[in-house]
Each structure stands twice: as C-alpha cells, then as structure tokens.
C-alpha positions as CSV (number, residue, x, y, z in Angstrom):
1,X,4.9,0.5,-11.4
2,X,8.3,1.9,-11.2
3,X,10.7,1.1,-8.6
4,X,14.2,2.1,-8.6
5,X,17.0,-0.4,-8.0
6,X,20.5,0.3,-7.0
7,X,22.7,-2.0,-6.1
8,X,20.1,-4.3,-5.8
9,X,19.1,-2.1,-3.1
10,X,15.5,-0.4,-3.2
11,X,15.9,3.5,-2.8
12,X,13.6,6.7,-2.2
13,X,12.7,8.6,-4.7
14,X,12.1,11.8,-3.3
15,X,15.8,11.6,-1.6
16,X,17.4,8.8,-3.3
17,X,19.3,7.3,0.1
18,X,18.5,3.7,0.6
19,X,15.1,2.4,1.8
20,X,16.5,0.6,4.1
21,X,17.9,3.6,6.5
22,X,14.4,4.5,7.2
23,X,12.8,4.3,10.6
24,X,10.2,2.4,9.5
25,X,10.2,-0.8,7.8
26,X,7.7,0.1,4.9
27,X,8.0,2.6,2.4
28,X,5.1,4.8,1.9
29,X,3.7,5.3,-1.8
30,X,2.9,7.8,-3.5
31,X,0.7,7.8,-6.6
32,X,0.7,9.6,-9.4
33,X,-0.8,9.8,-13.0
34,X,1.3,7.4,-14.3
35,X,3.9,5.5,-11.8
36,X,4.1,4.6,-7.9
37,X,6.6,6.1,-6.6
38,X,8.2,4.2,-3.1
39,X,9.7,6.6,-0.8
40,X,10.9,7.2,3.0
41,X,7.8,8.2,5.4
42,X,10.0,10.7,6.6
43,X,10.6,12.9,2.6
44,X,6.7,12.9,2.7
45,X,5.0,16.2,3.6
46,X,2.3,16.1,5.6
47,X,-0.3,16.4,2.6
48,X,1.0,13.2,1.0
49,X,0.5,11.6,4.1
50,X,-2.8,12.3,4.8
51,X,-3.5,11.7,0.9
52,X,-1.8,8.5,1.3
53,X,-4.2,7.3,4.6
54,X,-7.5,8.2,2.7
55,X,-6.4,6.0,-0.2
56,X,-5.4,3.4,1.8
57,X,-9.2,3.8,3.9
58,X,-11.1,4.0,0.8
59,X,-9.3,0.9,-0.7
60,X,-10.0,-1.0,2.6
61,X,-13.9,0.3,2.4
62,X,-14.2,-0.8,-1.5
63,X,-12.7,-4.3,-0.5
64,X,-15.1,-4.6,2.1
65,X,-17.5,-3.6,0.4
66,X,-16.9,-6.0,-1.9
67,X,-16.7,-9.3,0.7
68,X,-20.2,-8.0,2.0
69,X,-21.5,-8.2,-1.9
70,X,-19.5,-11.6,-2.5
71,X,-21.7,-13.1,0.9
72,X,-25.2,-11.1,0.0
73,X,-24.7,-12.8,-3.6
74,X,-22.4,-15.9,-3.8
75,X,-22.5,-17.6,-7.1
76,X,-19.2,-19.0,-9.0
77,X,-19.1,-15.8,-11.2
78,X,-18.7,-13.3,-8.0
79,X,-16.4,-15.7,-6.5
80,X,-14.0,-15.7,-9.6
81,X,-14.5,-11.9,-10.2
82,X,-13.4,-11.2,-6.7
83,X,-10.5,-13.4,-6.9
84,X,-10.2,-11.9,-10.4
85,X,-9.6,-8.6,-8.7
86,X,-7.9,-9.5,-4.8
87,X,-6.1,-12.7,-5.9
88,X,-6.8,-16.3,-4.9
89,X,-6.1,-17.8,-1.8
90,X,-2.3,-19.2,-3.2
91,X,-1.4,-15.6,-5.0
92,X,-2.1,-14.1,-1.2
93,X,-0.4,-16.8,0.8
94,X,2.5,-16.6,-1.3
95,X,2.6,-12.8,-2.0
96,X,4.6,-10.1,0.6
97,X,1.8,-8.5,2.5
98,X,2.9,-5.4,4.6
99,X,0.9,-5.9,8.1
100,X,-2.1,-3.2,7.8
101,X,-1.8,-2.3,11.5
102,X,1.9,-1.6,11.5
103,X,1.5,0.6,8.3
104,X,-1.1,2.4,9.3
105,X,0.8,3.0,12.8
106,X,3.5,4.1,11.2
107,X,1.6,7.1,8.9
108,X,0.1,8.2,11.9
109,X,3.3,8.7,14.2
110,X,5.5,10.5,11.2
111,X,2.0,12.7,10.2
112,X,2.1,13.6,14.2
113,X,5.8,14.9,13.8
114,X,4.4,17.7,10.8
C-alpha cells in the first residue's frame, strides 16, 4: 500500500492538497495493479466511484458469505481461517474502522453531484 505523507499530513494523490480539506472525512481508494491509491471523493470521476461502491459490495457479500460458512460449519480450523483472513476480535477492537454507513453515504452524495 502506498500512502503519501507530507508533513506528516496524509495527501490526495490525484490532486496532491491535503486530505484533510475534503468535505468528507474518509478518503475514497482507488485500486490499482499494484498500489492503493487514497484520494479526495471529490478528484474521483464518476466511474471510479461507482467502481469503488461495487468493490466495496462485493467485499461485504464475500465476508458474509463467509460468517454464513463459519456458522453452517464451525470447527477450530474455520474459526482460525476466518480470523486468519478478517482479524481477531483484539486486531478489530484496536484497529481504525471507517463507519460503513457514513462511507457509503458519502460515495453516494458526491456520485449524485456527476
């Protein structure tokens, strides 16, 4: 993952400003072959928007997918996998977890301003 600092400040990559002077709290990301790029909501286009709500639907569906194997089939070995792969319950406590809602709210309203 790449993630410019300057300043100790986090900053866009598409324009390079601050992160901070966006509207909303959360930088959106942007995949790509090799890196994550972490930029304004506001530099995307409305392509990488949309591309950036189906990942973020088909990663929720896969994780799901995944709690409703973990009950259908719970032995220590799925239990450990899926920690293995989502994090135990002190990696997630302790972690910075963006509010799923209130990023989800906030592709919406800038994809409704393309």
């Amino acid at each position: 993952m790449i993630v410019r600092m300057t300043q100790n400040m986090f900053v866009c990559d598409i324009c390079e400003s601050d992160m901070s002077s966006s509207h909303y709290h959360i930088p959106a990301e942007m995949k790509e072959a090799s890196e994550i790029k972490f930029v304004h909501m506001e530099c995307c286009s409305a392509e990488e928007i949309k591309k950036n709500l189906l990942s973020y639907a088909q990663n929720q569906i896969r994780f799901y997918s995944d709690i409703i194997d973990l009950v259908n089939d719970t032995n220590m070995k799925n239990i450990k996998d899926f920690e293995m792969k989502y994090g135990n319950y002190e990696e997630v406590s302790q972690g910075i977890r963006i509010d799923r809602d209130t990023y989800i709210a906030s592709l919406i309203s800038e994809l409704k301003k393309r």
